[in-house]
N, C-alpha and C positions, 0 to 999 in steps of 0.2 A: 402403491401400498407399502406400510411400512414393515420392513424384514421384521421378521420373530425376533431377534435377537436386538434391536433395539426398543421394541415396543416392551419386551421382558424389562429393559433395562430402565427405560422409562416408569415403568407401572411399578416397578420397586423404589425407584428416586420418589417418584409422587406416594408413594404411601409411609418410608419411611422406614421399607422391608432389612433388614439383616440377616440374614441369612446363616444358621445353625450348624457347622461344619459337621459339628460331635455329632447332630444325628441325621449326616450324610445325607444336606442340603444343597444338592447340587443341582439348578434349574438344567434343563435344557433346550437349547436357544438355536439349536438348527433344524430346520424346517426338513433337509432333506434325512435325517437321521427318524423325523415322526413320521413320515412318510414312510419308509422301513419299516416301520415298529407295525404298523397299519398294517402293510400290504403283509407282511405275515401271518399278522394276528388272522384275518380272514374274517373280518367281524360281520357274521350278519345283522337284519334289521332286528330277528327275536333273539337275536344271543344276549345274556348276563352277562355284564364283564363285570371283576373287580378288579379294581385299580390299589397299590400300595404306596402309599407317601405321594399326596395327591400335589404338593404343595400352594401354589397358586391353581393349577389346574390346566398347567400348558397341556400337556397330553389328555387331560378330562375333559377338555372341551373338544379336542382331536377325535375321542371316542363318542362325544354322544352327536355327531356326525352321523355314525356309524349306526350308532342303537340309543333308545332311548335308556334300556338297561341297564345303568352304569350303579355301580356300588364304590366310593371311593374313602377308602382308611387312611383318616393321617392323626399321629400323635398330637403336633405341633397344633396348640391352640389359637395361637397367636392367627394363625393360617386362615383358618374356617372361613372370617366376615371375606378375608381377601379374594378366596376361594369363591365366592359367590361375586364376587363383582367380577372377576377376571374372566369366569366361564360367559355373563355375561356380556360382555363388551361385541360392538358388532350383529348381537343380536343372533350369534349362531342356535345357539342352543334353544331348542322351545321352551324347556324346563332341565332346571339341573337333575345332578344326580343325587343318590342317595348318600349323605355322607355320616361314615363312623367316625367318632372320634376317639381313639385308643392305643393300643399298640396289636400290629396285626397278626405278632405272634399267641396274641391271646386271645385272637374275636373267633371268632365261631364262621368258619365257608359254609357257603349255600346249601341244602340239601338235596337241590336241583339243577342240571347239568350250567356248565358259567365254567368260563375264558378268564385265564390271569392274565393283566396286563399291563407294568409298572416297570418307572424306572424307579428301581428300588433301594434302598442304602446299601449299600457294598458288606457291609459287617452282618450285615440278615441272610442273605443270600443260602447258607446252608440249614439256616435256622427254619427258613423259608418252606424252604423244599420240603423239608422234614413235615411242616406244620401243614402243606398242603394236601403231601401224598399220604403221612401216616396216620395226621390226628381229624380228620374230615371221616363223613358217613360216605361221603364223593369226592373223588378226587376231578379236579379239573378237566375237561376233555384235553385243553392245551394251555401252554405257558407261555408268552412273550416278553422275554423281560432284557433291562438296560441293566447290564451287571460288568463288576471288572474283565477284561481281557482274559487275563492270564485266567482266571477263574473259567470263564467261559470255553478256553479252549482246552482246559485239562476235561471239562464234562466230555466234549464230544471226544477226546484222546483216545480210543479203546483199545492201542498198541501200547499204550502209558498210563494206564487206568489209574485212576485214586479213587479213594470210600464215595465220591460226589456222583464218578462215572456210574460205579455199580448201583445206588442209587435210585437214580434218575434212568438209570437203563431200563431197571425192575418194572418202570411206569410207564416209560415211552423213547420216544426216540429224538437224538438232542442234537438241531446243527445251527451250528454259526451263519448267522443273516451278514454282519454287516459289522467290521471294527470302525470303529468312533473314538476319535483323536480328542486330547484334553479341551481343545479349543470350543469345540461343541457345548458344552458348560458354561452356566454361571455358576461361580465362581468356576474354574477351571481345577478339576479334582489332579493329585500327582501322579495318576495311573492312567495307562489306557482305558476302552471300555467297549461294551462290544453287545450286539444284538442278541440274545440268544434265542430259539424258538425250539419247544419242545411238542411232538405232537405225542398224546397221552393213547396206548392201549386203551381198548374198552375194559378191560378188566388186566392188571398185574400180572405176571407172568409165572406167579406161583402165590402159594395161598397163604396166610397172613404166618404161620407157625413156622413153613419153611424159612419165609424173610426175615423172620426173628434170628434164626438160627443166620443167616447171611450176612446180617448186619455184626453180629455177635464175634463171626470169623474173619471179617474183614477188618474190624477194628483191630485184632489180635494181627492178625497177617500186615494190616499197614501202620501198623506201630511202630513197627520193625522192617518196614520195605525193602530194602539194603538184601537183608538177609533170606536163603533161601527157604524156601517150604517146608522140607526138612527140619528146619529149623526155627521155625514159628509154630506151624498148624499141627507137626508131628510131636508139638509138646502137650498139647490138648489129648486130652484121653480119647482114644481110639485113632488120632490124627493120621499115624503110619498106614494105620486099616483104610480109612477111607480114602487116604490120596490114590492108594491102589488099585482100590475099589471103583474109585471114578475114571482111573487113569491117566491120572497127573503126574509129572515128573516130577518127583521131589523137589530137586535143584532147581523150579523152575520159581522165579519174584512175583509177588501176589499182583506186581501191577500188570502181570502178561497174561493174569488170567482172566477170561470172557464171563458176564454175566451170565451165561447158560452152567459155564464149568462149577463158580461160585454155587449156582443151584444144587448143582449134581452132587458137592462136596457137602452140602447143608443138608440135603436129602438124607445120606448114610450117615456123618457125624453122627455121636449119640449125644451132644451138647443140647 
């Protein structure tokens, strides 16, 4: 049988494929990194998945394996006709999936419970997140996605937190599957890259007005992460009040603080 990684490279020489670097066109060509992405995801037969940046459809035809459900958004037009021959090949798939063509920070998610599950462009990634958990009527039960390294392991950091941690905290819970070396790629990207799998709360961990307020404080606190609390949140009107109120050390850097504390601090704020 012939490896993924040459039949990828084949089926792009026969068609004539070039590959889009700008909108982070990067196939993936090893078998045991799909396989990860898989056994995370946890797909059943009625699960929805949507897929982001399908491109030929190495991992769309991985998924509809799995489920016939498949929803796949890709910008790239060029892609589409490819997309349909390549899920075919072999005859895995009974019937393709559903495919959008757009960009997926502006399509509309399902209104019905559905599994994210994409190796996605690197430069989306926070864009992403935002567009799943804040601007949907549903947020995802869960997230499996091919994202940079470094990006992936600052999410699950919660002794190093950044705005992505608290985040992604707010929604569910975030660990690292599996880092994946440049080689894994066609083309080969100049970053690591890494599994990420998020399993989503049934419902947020506070209510939409609080998380306003959280996003609001943490942009302001990790603007200036360096510097102590004191000296960010305490310049915000009532900031000295509430740090005390909650029981935060002043002195203490917004990345040491837990998404429950962030809560606590957004609660009393009067921002």
């Amino acid at each position: 049988m012939t490896d993924l990684g040459t039949r990828v490279r084949e089926f792009c020489k026969a068609t004539g494929l070039r590959l889009n670097t700008d909108l982070g066109q990067h196939f993936l060509i090893d078998q045991s990194v799909l396989d990860a992405i898989l056994q995370a995801a946890d797909i059943k037969e009625n699960d929805h998945v949507i897929e982001i940046g399908a491109g030929i459809g190495i991992l769309t035809k991985e998924l509809l394996t799995k489920t016939p459900n498949v929803t796949t958004i890709e910008i790239d037009r060029r892609l589409l006709p490819l997309l349909h021959t390549y899920i075919r090949l072999d005859d895995v798939a009974a019937r393709g999936p559903v495919i959008v063509e757009g960009n997926a920070l502006h399509v509309s998610f399902p209104t019905q419970p559905y599994k994210i599950v994409a190796n996605i462009p690197y430069h989306i990634t926070s864009p992403l997140l935002r567009h799943a958990f804040l601007e949907g009527s549903v947020t995802p039960t869960s997230l499996t996605l091919l994202i940079q390294r470094e990006v992936a392991e600052k999410i699950c950091d919660t002794q190093d937190a950044g705005i992505l941690t608290i985040v992604v905290g707010l929604f569910g819970k975030a660990r690292l599957v599996k880092a994946v070396p440049p080689r894994a790629f066609l083309p080969p990207p100049q970053v690591d890259s890494a599994v990420l799998h998020i399993d989503c709360y049934q419902e947020p961990l506070t209510d939409r007005e609080t998380m306003e307020k959280v996003f609001t404080l943490t942009k302001h606190g990790f603007s200036q992460k360096r510097k102590m609390l004191r000296n960010t949140i305490s310049d915000l009107p009532g900031g000295s009040e509430a740090l005390a109120a909650a029981g935060i050390d002043p002195t203490r850097r917004p990345q040491t603080l837990s998404v429950a504390e962030w809560i606590a601090l957004a609660r009393i704020m009067p921002v």
